[in-house]
C-alpha positions as CSV (number, residue, x, y, z in Angstrom):
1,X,0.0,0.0,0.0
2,X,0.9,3.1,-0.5
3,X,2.2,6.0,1.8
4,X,-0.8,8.7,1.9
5,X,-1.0,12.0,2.9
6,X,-3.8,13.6,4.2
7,X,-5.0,16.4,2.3
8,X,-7.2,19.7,3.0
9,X,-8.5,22.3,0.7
10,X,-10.0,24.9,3.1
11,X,-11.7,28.0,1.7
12,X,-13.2,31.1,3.9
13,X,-16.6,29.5,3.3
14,X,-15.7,25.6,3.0
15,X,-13.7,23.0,3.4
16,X,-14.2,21.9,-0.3
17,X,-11.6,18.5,-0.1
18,X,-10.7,16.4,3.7
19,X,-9.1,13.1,2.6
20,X,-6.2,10.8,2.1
21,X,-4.3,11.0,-1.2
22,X,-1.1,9.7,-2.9
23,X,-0.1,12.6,-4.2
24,X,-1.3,16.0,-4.5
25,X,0.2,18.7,-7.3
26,X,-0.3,22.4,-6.7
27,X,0.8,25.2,-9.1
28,X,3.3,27.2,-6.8
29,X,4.4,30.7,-7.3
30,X,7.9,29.6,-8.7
31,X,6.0,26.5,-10.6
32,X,4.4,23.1,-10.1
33,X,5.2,21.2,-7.1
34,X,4.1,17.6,-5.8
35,X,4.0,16.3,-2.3
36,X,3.7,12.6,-1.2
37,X,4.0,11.6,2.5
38,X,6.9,12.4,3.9
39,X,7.8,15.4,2.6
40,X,9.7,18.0,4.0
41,X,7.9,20.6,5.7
42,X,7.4,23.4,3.5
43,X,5.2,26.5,3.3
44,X,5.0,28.0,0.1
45,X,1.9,30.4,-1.7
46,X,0.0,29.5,-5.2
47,X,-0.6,31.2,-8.0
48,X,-4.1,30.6,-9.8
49,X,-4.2,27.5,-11.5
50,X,-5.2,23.7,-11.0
51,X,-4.7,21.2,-8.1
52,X,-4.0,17.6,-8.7
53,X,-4.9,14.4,-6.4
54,X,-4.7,10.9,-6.8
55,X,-7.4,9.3,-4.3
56,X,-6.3,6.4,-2.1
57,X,-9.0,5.1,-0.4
58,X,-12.8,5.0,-2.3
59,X,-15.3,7.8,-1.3
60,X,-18.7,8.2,-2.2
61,X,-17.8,10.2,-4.7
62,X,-14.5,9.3,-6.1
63,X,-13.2,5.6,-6.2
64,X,-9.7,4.9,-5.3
65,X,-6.6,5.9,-7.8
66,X,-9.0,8.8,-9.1
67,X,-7.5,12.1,-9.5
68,X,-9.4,14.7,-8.4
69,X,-8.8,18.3,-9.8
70,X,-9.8,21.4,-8.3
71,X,-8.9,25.1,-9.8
72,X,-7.8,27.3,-7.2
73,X,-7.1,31.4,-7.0
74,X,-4.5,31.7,-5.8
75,X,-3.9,31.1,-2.2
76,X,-1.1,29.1,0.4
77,X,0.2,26.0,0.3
78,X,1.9,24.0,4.0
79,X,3.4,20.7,3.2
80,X,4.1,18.5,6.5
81,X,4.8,15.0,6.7
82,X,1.5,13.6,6.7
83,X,-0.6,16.3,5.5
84,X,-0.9,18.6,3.1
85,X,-3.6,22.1,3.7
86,X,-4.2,24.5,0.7
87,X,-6.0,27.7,2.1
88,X,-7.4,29.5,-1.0
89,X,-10.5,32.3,-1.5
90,X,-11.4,30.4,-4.1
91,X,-11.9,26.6,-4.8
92,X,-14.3,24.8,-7.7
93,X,-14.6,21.3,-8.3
94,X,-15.2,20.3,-12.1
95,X,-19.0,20.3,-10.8
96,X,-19.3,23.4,-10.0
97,X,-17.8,25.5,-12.8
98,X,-20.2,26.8,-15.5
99,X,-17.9,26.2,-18.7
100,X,-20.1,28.7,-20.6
101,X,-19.5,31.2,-18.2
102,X,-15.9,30.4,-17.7
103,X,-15.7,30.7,-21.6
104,X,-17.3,34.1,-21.4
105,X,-14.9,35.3,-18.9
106,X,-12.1,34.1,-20.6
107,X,-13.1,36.3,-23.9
108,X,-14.1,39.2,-22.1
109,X,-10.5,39.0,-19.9
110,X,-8.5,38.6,-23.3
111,X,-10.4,41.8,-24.7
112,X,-9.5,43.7,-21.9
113,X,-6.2,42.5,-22.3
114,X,-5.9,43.6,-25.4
115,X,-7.0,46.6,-24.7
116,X,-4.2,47.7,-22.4
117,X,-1.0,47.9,-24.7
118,X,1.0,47.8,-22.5
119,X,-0.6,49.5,-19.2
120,X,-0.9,47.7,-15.6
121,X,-2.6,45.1,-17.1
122,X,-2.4,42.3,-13.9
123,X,-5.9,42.1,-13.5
124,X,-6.5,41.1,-16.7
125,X,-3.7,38.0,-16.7
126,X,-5.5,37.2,-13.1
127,X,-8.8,36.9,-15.1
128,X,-7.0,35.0,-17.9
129,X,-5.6,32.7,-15.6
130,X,-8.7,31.8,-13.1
131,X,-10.8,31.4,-16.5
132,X,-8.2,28.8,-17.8
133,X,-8.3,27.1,-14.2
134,X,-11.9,26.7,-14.5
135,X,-12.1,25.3,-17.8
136,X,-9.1,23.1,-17.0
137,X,-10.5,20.7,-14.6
138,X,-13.7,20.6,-17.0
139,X,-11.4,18.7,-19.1
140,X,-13.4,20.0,-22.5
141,X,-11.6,22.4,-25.0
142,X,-11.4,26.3,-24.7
């Protein structure tokens, strides 16, 4: 069997994920990063973007060796030995996210984009980027 790792994906309203996992793959501020148990304790913040799991043990929703996928804004990542807790504002499962909305956002944040030349344009990207999150974890095509 192997070594699992308790994970927690907490937001200020919910705690979206509670359960044991293989292996969990957050999009860190400097780039990817995995955890398995026994890792060394690390504390580290996310950028917007898609989180990974590989279930262990069967739940009601997902059976075991499932990966579950969640996009995230942004948020903090702690890594300890046996456990592994993502705080983040926001959280969706593939569930929840309304791809024709996500699509919509996505336009209307590349418009904008465009629109800038060259001004402070970090909004827009953050809009980019949570849009392609979204529709990520639907696992259809933008």
């Amino acid at each position: 069997m192997a070594n699992l790792t308790r994970l927690s994906i907490i937001t200020p309203g919910s705690a979206k994920f509670e359960g044991d996992v293989e292996l969990v793959v957050a999009p860190g501020a400097a780039g990817d990063l995995g955890a398995l148990a026994n890792h060394a304790p690390l504390l580290t913040t996310l950028r917007t973007g898609v989180v990974s799991a590989t279930v262990a043990k069967s739940t009601g929703e997902k059976a075991a060796g499932e990966r579950l996928q969640f996009a995230v804004e942004g948020g903090f990542m702690e890594i300890l030995a046996d456990r592994v807790i993502i705080l983040t504002d926001r959280a969706l499962s593939r569930d929840e996210v309304d791809v024709e909305a996500a699509r919509a956002d996505l336009k209307r944040a590349e418009e904008a984009l465009a629109q800038k030349r060259g001004a402070d344009d970090s909004q827009e990207r953050r809009n980019i980027a949570w849009a392609q999150a979204r529709l990520a974890i639907t696992a259809r095509p933008v």
